[in-house]
N, C-alpha and C positions, 0 to 999 in steps of 0.2 A: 790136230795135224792130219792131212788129208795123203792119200797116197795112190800115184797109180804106176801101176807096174813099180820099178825101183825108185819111181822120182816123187818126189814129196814135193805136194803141191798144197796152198791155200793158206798157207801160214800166215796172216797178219797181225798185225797191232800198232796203237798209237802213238805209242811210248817211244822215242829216240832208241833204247837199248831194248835191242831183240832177246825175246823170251826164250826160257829154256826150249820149251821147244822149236825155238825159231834156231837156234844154236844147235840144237842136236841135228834136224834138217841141213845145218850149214855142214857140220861136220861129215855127216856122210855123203853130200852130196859134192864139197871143196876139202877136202881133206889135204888141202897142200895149197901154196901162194895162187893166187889165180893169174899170173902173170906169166906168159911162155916162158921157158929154161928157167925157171923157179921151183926147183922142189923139196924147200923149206915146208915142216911141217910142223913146226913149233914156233911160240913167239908171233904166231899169228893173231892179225887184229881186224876184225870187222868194219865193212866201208861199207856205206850206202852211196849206191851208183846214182842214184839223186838225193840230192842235199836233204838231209831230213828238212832239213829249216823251211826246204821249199815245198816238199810235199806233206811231214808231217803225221807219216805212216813209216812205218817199220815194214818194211815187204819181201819176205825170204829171196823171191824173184830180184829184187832190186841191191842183195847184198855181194859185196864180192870177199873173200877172205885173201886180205894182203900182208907177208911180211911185213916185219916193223919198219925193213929200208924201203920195199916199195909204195907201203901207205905213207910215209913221210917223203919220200918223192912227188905222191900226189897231193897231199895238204899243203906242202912249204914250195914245191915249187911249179907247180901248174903239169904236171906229166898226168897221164892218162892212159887207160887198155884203150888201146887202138880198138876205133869203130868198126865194129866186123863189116862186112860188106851185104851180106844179110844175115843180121843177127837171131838166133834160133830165139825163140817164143818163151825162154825160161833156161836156168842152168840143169842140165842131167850131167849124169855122168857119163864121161865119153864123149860131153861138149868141149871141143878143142879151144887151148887156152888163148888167149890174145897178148902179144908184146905191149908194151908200154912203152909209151912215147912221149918225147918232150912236148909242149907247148905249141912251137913252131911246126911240126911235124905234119905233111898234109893224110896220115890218116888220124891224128887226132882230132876226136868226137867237134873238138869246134871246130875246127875245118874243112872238114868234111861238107859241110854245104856250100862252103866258098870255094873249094876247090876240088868239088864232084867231077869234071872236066880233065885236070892233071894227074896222069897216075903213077906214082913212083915208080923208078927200077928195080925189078927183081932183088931183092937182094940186099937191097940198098941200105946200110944204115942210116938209122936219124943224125940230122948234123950234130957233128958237137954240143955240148953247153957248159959252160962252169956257172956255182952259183956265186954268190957272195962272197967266201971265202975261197972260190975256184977249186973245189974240192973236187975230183972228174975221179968216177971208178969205172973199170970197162969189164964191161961182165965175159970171163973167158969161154962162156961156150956161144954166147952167139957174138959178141965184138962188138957190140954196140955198148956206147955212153952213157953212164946215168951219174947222178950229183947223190952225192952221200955226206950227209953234216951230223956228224955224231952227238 
């Protein structure tokens, strides 16, 4: 494990499941959901911000640490950390979190190049969604919608 100043950097491997040291880096560096107005710090589960399947590396850079509701918002129903608008070069700490957004949503990461162009309102929640079962939970601090299937 490499380190400069407070940020731990360099950590890889090949392997799907991030090595201890790739986990201890996570911890100090996300010690809470990586998802705005999230400050769950237990019961957290590791997400690769690209698919292992597709890249096939394990990249401390590439992991996000998500609650069990948010990372099953983003496996089951297409939601996503909204694409930063210039995203910083690696997580430190002190890198400000991103909301999560549904599918439809134009700052989710696939949208974003189709509708580079349109820019939301201030403010604005993501529209609605219910899933399958219409399950809608609205997060009290910021008022936005998210789908919760237990």
């Amino acid at each position: 494990m490499l380190t400069q100043a407070e940020r731990v950097a360099g950590v890889v491997n090949l392997a799907r499941t991030p090595t201890i040291a790739q986990q201890l880096a996570l911890l100090w560096e996300q010690p809470h959901c990586s998802v705005a107005g999230c400050n769950r710090t237990i019961r957290l589960e590791t997400d690769h911000t690209i698919d292992w399947a597709t890249s096939l590396r394990t990249i401390t850079d590439q992991l996000d640490r998500l609650c069990d509701h948010h990372h099953w918002l983003k496996t089951h129903s297409g939601w996503a950390l909204a694409a930063p608008p210039n995203p910083p070069p690696h997580h430190s700490i002190g890198t400000p979190r991103q909301p999560m957004v549904p599918p439809d949503h134009p700052d989710h990461p696939t949208n974003r190049t189709r509708t580079a162009t349109a820019k939301p309102t201030a403010g604005e929640p993501p529209a609605a969604a219910t899933g399958g079962d219409g399950a809608r939970i609205e997060h009290t601090e910021t008022g936005q919608a998210s789908l919760f299937n237990p």
